[in-house]
C-alpha positions in Angstrom: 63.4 -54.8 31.3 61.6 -57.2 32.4 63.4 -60.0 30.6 66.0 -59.0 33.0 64.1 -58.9 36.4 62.8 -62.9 34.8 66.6 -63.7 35.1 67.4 -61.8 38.7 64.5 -63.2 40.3 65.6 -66.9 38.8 68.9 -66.8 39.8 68.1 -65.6 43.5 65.5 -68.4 43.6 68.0 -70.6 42.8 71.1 -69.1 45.3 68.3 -69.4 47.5 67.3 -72.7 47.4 71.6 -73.6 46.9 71.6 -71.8 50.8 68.5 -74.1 51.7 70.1 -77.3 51.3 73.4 -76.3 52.3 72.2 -75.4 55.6 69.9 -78.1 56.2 72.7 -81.0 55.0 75.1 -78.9 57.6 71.8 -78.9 60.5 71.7 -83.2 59.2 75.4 -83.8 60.1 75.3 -82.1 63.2 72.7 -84.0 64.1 73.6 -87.0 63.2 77.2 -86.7 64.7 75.6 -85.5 68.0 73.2 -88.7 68.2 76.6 -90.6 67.4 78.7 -88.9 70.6 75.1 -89.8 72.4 75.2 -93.3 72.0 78.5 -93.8 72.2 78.0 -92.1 75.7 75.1 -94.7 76.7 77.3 -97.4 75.4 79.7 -96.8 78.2 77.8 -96.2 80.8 75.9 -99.4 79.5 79.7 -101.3 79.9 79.9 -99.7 82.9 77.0 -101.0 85.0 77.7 -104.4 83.4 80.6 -104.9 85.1 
């Protein structure tokens, strides 16, 4: 029996932690790609006031 809840608990520590980084790599790329459409945006307005 409890042989058996060893195992459970194991494998919803480890679904758990799979959910962890799979959110948090998702939360990175958003970030990142927002930061990218942010300077992208500055760029231009950067070009812009140059000329």
């Amino acid at each position: 029996m409890s042989n058996e809840l060893v195992k459970v608990l194991i494998l919803f520590a480890l679904y758990a932690a799979l959910e962890i980084a799979l959110y948090s790599s998702s939360v990175g790329r958003l970030v990142s790609r927002a930061v990218r459409a942010a300077r992208l945006t500055l760029s231009e307005q950067d070009a812009r006031t140059a000329e």
